[in-house]
Each structure stands twice: as structure tokens, then as C-alpha cells.
PQR file of N, CA, C, O and H, with PARSE charges and radii, in Angstrom:
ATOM      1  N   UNK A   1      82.510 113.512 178.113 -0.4000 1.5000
ATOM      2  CA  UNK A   1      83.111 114.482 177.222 -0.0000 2.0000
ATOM      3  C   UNK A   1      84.609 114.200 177.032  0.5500 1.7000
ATOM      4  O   UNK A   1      85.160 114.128 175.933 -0.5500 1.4000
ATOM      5  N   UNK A   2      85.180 114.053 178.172 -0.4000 1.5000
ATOM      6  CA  UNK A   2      86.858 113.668 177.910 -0.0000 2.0000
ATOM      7  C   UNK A   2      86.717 111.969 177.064  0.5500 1.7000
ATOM      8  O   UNK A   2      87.516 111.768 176.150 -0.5500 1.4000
ATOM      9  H   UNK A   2      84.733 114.111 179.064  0.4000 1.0000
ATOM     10  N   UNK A   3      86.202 111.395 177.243 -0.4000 1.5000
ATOM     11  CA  UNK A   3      85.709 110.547 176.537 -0.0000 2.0000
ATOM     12  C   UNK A   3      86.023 110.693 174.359  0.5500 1.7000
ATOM     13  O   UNK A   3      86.533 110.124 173.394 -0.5500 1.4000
ATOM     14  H   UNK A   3      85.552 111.559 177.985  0.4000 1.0000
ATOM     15  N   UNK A   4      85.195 111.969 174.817 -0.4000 1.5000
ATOM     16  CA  UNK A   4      85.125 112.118 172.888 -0.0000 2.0000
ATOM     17  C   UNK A   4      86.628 112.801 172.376  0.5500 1.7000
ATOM     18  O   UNK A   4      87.004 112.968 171.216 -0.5500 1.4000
ATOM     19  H   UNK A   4      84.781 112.432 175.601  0.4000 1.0000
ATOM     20  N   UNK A   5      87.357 113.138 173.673 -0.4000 1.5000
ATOM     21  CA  UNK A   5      88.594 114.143 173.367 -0.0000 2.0000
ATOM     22  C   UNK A   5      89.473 113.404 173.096  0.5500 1.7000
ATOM     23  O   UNK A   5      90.327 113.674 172.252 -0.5500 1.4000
ATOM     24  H   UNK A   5      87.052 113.002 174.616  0.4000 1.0000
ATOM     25  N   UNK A   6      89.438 112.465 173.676 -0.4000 1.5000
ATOM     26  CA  UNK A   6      90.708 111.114 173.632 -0.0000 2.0000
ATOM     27  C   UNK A   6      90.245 110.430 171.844  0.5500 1.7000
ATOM     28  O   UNK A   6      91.046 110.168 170.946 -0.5500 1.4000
ATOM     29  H   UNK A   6      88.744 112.246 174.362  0.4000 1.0000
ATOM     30  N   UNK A   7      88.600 110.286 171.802 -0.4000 1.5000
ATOM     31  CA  UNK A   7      88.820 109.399 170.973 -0.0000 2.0000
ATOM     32  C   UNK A   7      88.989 110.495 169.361  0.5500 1.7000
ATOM     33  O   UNK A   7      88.892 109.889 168.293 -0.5500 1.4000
ATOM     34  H   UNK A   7      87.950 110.499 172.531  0.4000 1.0000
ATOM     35  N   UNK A   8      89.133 111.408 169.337 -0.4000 1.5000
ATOM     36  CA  UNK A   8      88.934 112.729 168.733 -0.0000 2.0000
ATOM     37  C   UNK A   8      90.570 113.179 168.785  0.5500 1.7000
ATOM     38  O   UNK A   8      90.975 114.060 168.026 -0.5500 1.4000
ATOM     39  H   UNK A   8      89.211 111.900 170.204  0.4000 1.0000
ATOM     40  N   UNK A   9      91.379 112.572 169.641 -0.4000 1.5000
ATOM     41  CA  UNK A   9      93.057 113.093 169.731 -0.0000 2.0000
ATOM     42  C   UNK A   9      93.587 111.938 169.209  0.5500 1.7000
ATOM     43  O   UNK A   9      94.680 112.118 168.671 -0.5500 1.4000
ATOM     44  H   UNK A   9      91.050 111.856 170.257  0.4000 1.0000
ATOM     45  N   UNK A  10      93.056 110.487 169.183 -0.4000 1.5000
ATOM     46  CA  UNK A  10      94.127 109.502 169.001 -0.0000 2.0000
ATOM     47  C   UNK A  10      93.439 109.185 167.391  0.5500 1.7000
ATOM     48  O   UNK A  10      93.962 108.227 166.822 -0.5500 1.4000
ATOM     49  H   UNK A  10      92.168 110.340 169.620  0.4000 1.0000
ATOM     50  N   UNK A  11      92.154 110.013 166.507 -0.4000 1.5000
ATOM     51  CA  UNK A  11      92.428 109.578 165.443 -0.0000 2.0000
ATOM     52  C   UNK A  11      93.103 110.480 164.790  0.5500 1.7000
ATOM     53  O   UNK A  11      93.803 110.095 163.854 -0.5500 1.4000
ATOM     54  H   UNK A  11      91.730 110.792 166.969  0.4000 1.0000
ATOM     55  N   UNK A  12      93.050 111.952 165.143 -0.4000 1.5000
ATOM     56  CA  UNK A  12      93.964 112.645 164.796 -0.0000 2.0000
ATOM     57  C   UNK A  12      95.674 112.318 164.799  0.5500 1.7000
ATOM     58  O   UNK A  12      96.394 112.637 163.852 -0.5500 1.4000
ATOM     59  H   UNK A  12      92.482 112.265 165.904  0.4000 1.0000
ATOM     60  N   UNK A  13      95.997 111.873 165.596 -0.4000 1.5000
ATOM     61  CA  UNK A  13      97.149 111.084 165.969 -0.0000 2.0000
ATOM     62  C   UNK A  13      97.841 110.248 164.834  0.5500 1.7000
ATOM     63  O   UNK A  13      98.979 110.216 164.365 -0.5500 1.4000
ATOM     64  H   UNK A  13      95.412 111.614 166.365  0.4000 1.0000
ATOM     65  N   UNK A  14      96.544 109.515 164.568 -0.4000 1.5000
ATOM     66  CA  UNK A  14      96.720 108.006 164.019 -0.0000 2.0000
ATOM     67  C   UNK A  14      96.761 108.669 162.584  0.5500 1.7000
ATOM     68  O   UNK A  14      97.410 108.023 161.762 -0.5500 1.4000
ATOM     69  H   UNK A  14      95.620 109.540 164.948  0.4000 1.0000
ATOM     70  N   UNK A  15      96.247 109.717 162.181 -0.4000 1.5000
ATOM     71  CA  UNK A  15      95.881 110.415 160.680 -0.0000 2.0000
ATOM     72  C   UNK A  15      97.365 110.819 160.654  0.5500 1.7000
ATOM     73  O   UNK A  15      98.019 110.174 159.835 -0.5500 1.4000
ATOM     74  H   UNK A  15      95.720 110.243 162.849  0.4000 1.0000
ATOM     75  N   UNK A  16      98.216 111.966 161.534 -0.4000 1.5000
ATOM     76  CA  UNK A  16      98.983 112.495 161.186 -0.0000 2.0000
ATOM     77  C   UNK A  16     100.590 111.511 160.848  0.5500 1.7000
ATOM     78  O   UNK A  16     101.529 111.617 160.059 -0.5500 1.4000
ATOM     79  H   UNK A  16      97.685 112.490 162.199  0.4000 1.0000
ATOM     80  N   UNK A  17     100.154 110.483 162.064 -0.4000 1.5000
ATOM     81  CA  UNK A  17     101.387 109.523 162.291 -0.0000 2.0000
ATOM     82  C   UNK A  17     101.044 108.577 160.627  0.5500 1.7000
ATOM     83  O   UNK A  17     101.995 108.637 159.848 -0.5500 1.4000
ATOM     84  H   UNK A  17      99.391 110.398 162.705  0.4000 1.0000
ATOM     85  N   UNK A  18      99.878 107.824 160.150 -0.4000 1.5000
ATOM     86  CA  UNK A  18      99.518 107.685 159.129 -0.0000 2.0000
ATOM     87  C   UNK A  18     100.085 108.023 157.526  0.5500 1.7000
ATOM     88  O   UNK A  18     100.700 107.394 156.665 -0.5500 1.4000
ATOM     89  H   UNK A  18      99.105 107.775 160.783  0.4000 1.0000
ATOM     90  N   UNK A  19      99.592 109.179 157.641 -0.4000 1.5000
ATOM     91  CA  UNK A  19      99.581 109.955 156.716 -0.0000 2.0000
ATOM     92  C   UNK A  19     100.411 111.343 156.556  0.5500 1.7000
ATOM     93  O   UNK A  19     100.063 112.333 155.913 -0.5500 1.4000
ATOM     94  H   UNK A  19      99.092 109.691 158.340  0.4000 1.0000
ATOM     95  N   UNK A  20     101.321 111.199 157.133 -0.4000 1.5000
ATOM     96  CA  UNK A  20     101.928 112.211 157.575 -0.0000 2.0000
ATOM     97  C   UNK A  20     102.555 112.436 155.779  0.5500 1.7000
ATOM     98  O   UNK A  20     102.086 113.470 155.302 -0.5500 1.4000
ATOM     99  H   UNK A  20     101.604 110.395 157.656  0.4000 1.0000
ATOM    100  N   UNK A  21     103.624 111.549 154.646 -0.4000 1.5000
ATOM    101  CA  UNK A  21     103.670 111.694 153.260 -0.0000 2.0000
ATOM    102  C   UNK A  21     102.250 112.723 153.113  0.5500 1.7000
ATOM    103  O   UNK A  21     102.333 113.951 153.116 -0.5500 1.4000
ATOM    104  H   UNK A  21     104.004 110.710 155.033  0.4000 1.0000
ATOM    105  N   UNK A  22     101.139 112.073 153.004 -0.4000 1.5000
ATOM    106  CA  UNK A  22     100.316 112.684 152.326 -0.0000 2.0000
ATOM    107  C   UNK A  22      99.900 113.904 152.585  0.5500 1.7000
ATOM    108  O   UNK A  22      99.509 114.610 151.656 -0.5500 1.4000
ATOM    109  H   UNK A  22     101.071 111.076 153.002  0.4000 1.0000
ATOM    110  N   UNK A  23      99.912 114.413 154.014 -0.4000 1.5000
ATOM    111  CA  UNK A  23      99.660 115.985 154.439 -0.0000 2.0000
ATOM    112  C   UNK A  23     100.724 116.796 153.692  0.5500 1.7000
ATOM    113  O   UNK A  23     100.406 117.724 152.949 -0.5500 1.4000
ATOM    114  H   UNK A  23     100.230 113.840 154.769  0.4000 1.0000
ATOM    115  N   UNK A  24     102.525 116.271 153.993 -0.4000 1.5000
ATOM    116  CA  UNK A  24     102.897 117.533 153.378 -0.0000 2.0000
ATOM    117  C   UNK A  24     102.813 117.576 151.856  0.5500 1.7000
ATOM    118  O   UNK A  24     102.592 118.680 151.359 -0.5500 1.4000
ATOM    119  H   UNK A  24     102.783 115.517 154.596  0.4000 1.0000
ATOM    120  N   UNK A  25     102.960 116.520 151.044 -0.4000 1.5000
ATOM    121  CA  UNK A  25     102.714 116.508 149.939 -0.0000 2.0000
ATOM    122  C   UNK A  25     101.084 117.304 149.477  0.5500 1.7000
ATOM    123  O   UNK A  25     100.914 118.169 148.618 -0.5500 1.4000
ATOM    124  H   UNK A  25     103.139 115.623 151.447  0.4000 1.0000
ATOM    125  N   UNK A  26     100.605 117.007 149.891 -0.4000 1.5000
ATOM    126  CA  UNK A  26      99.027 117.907 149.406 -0.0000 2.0000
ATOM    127  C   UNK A  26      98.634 118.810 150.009  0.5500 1.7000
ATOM    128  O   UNK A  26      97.476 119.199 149.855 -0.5500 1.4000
ATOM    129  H   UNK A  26     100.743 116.304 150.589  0.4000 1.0000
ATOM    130  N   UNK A  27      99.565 119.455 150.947 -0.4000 1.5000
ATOM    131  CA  UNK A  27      99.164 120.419 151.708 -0.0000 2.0000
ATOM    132  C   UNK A  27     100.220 121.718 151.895  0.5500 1.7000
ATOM    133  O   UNK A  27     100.154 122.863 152.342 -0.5500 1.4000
ATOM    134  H   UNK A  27     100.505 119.139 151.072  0.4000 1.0000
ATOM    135  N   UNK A  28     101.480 120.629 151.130 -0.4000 1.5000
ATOM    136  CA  UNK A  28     102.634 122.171 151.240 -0.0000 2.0000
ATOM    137  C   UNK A  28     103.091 122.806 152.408  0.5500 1.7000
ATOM    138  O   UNK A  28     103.710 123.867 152.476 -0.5500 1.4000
ATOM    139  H   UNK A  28     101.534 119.699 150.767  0.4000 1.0000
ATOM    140  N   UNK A  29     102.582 121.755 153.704 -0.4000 1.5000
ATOM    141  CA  UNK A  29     103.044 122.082 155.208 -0.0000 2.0000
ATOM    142  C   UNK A  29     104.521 121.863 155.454  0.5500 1.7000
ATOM    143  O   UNK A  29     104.697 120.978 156.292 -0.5500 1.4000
ATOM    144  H   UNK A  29     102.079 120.893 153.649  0.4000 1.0000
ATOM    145  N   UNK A  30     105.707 122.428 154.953 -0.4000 1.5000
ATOM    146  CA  UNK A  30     106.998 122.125 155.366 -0.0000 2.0000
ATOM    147  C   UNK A  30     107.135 122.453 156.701  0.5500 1.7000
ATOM    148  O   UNK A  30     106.124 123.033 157.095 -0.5500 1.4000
ATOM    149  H   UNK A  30     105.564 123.147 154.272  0.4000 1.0000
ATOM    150  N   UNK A  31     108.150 122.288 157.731 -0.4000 1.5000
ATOM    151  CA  UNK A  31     108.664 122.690 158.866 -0.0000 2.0000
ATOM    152  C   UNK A  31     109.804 123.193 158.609  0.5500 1.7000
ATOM    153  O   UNK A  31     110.501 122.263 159.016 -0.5500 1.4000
ATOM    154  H   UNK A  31     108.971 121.816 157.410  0.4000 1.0000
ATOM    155  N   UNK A  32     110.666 124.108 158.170 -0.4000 1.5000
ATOM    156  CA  UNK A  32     112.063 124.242 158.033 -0.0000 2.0000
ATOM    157  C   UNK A  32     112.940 123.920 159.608  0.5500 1.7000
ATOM    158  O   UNK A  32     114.090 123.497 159.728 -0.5500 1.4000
ATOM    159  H   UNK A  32     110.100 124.863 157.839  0.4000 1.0000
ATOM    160  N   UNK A  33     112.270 124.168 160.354 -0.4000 1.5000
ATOM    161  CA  UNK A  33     113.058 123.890 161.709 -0.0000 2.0000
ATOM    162  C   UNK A  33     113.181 122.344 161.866  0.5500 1.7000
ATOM    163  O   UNK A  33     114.269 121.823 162.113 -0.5500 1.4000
ATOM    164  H   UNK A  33     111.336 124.512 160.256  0.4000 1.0000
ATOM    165  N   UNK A  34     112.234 121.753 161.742 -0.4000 1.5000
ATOM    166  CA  UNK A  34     112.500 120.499 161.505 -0.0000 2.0000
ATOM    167  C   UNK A  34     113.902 119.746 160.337  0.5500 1.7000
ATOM    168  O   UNK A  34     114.877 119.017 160.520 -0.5500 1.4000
ATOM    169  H   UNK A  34     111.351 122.177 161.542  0.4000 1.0000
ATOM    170  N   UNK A  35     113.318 120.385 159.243 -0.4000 1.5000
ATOM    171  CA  UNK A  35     114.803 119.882 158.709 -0.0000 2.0000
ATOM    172  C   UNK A  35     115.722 120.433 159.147  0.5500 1.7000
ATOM    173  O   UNK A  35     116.664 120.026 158.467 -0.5500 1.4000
ATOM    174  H   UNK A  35     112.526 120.977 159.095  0.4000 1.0000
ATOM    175  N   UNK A  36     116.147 121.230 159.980 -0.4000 1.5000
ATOM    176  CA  UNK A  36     116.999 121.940 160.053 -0.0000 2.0000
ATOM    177  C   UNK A  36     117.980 121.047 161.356  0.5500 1.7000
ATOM    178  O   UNK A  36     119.111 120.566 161.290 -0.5500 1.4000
ATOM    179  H   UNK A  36     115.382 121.560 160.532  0.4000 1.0000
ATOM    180  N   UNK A  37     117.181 121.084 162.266 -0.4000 1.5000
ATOM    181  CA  UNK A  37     117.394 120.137 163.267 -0.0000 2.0000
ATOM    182  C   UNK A  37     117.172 118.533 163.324  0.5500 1.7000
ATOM    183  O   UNK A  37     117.766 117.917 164.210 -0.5500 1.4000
ATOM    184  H   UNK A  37     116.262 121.475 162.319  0.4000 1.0000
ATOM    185  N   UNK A  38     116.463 117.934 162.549 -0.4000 1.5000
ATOM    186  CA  UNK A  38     116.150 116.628 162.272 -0.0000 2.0000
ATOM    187  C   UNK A  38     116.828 115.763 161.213  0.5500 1.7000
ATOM    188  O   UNK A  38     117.148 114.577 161.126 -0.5500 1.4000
ATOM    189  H   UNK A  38     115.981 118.434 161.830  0.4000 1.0000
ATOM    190  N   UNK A  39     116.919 116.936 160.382 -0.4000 1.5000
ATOM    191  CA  UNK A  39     118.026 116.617 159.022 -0.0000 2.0000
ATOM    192  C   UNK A  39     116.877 116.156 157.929  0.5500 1.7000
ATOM    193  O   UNK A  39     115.651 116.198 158.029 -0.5500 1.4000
ATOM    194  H   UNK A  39     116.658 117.899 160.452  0.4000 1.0000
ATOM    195  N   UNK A  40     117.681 115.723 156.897 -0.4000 1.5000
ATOM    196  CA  UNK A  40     116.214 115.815 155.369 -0.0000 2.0000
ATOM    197  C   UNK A  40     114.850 114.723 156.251  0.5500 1.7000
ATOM    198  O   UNK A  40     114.692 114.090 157.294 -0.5500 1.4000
ATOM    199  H   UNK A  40     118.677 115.689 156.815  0.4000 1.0000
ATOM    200  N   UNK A  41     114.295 114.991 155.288 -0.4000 1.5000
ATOM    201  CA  UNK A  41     112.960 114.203 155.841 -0.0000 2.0000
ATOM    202  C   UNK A  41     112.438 114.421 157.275  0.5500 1.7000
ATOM    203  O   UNK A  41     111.706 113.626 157.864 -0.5500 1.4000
ATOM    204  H   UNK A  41     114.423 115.506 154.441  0.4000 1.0000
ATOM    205  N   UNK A  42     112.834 115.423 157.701 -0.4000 1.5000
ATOM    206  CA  UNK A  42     112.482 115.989 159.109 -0.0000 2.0000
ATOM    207  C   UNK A  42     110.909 116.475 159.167  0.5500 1.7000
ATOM    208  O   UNK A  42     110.139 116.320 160.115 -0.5500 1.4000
ATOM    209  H   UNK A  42     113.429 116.069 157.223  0.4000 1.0000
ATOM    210  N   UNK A  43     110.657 117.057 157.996 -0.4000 1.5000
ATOM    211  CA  UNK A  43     109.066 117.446 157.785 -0.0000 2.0000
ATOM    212  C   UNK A  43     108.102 116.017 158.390  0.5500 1.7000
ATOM    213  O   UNK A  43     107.103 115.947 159.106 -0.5500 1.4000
ATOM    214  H   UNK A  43     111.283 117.182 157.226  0.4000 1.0000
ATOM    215  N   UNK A  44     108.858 115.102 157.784 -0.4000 1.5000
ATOM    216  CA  UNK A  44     107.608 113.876 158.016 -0.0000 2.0000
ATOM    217  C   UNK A  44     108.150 113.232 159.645  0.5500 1.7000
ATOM    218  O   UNK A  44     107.483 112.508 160.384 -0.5500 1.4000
ATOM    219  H   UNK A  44     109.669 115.159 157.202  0.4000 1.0000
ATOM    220  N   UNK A  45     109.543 113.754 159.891 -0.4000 1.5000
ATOM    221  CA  UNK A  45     109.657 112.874 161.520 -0.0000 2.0000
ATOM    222  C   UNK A  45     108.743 113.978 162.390  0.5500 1.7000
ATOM    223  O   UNK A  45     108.146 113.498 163.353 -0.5500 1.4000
ATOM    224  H   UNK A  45     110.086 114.343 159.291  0.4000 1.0000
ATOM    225  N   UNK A  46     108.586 115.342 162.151 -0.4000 1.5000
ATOM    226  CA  UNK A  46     107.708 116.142 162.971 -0.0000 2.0000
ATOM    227  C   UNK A  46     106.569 116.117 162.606  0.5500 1.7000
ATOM    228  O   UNK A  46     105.776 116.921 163.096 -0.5500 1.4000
ATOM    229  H   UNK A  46     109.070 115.732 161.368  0.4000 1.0000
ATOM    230  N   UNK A  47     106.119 115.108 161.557 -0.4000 1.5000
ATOM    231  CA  UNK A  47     104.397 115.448 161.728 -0.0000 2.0000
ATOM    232  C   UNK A  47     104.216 113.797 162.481  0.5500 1.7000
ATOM    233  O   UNK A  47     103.157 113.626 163.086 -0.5500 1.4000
ATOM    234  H   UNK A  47     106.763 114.455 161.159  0.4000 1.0000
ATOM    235  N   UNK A  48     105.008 112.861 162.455 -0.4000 1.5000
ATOM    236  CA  UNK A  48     104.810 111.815 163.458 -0.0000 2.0000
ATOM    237  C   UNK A  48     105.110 112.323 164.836  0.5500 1.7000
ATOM    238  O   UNK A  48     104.324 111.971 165.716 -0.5500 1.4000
ATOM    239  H   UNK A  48     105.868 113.000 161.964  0.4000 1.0000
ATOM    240  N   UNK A  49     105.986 112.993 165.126 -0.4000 1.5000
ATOM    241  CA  UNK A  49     106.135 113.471 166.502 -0.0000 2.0000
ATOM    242  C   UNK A  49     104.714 114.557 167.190  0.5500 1.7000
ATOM    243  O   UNK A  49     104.453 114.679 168.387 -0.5500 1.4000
ATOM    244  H   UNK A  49     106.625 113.279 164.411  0.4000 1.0000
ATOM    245  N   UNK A  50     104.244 114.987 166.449 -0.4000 1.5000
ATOM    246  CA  UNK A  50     102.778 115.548 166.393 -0.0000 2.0000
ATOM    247  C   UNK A  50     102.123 114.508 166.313  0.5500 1.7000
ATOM    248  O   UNK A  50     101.714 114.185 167.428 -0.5500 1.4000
ATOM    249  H   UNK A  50     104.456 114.888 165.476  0.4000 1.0000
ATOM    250  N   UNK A  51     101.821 113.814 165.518 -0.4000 1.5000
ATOM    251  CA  UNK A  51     100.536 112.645 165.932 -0.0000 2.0000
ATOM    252  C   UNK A  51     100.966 111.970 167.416  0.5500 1.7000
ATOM    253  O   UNK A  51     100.038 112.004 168.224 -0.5500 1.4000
ATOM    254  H   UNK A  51     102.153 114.077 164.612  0.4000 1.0000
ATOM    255  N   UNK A  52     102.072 111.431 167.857 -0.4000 1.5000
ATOM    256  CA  UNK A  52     102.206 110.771 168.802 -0.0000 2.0000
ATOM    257  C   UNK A  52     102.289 111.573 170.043  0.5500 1.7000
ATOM    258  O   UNK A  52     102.032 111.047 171.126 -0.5500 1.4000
ATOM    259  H   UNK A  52     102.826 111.404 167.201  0.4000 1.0000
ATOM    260  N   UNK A  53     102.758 113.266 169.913 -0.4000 1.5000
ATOM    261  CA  UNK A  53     102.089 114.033 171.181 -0.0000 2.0000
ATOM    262  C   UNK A  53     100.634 114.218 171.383  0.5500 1.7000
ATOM    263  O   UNK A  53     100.255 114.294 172.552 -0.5500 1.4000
ATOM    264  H   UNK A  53     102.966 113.693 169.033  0.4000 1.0000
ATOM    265  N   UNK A  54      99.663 114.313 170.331 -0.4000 1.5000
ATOM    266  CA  UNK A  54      98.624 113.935 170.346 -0.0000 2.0000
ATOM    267  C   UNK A  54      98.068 113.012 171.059  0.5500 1.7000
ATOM    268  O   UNK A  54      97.235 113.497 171.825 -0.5500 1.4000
ATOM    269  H   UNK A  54      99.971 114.252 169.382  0.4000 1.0000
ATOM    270  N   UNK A  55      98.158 112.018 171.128 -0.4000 1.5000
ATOM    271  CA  UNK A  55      97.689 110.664 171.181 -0.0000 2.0000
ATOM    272  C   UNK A  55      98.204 110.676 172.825  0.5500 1.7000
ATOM    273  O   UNK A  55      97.495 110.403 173.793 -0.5500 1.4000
ATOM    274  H   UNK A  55      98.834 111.624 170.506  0.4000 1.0000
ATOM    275  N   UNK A  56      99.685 111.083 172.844 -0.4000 1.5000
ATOM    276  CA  UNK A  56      99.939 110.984 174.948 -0.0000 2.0000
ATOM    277  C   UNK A  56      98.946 112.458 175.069  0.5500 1.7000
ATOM    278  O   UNK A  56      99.011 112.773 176.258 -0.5500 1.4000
ATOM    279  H   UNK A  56     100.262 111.304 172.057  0.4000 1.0000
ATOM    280  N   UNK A  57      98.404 113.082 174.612 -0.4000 1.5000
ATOM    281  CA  UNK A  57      97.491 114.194 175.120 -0.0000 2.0000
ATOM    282  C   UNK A  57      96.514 113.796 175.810  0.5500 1.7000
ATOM    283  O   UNK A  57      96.072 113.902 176.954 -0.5500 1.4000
ATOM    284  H   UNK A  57      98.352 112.826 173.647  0.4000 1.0000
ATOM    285  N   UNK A  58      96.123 112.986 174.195 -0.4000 1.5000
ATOM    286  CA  UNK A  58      94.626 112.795 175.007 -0.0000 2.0000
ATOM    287  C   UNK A  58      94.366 111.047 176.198  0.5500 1.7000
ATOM    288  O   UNK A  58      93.384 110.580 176.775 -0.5500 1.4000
ATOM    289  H   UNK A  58      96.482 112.899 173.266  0.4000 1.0000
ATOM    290  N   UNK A  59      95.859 110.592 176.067 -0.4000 1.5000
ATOM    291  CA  UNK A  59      95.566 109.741 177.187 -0.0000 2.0000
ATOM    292  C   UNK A  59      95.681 110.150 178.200  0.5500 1.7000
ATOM    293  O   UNK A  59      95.337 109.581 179.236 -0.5500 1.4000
ATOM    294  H   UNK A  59      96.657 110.972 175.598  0.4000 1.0000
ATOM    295  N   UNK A  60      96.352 111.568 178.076 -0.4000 1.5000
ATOM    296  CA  UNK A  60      96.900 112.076 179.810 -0.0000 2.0000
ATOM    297  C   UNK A  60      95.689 113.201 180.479  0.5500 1.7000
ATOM    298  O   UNK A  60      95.618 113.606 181.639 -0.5500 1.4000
ATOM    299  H   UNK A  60      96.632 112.031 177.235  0.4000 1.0000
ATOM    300  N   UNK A  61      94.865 113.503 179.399 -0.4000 1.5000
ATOM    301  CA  UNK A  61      93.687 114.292 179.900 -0.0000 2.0000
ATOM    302  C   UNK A  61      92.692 113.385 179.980  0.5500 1.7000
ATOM    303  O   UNK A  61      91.798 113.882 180.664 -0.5500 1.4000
ATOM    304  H   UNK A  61      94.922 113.174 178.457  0.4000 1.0000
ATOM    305  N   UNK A  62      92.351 112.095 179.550 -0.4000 1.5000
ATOM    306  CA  UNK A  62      91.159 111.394 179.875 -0.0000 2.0000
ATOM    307  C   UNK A  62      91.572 110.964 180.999  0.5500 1.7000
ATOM    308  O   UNK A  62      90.857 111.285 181.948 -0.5500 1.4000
ATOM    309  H   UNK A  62      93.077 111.691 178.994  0.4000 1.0000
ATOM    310  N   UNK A  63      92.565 110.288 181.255 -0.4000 1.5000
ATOM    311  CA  UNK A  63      92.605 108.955 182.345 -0.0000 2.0000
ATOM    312  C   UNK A  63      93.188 110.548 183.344  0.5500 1.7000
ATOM    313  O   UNK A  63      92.916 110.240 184.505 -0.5500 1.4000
ATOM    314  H   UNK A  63      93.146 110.027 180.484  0.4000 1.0000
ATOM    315  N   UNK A  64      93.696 111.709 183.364 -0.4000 1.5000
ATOM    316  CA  UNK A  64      94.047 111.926 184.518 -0.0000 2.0000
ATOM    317  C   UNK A  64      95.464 112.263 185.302  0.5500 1.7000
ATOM    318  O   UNK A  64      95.613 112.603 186.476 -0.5500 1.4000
ATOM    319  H   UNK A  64      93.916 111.959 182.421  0.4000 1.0000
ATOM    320  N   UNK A  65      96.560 112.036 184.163 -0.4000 1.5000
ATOM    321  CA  UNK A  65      97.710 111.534 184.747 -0.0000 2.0000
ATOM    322  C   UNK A  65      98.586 112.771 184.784  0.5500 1.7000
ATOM    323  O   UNK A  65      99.723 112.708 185.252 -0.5500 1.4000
ATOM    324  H   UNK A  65      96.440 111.760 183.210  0.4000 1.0000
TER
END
């Protein structure tokens, strides 16, 4: 089962880090805190910072660490 969580967190990961342009653009997901603190284009450095906490999620709940 931790098995399917990892592989179920790192494509999510890989989608958000990916595609991160295309979520807020078609989805209208801004962060204002993000720009606020990140500066312009902060929307898309926090949806990579979300895919890549993702991705240490699910390596740190499969393997254990």
C-alpha cells in the first residue's frame, strides 16, 4: 500500500512541478501569499514547491525516514 502512495505522490509531484503554467492558467489557482513573499511569478515557484514537498512525502513515508 505505501507502495501505491509514493507512486501516487511523485506523479502528482511530477504533474504539479510539470505543469504548474498550466494549473494556474486553467484553473485560476493564484496564491497571493506567494507573490507576496516570493515576488511576481511566485504562484508558479509555490506550485513547484508543492510538487517537490510532495514527492519528499511520499519518499519519507514509503522508505520510512
Amino acid at each position: 500500500m505505501k507502495f501505491l502512495i509514493f507512486i501516487g505522490c511523485l506523479a502528482a509531484g511530477f504533474i504539479a512541478i510539470r505543469y504548474c503554467k498550466w494549473l494556474v492558467d486553467n484553473t485560476g489557482i493564484r496564491f497571493d501569499w506567494a507573490e507576496k513573499f516570493l515576488g511576481p511569478g511566485g504562484t508558479y515557484s509555490a506550485w513547484k514547491l508543492i510538487g517537490l514537498g510532495l514527492i519528499i512525502f511520499g519518499f519519507y513515508y514509503t522508505f520510512g525516514m
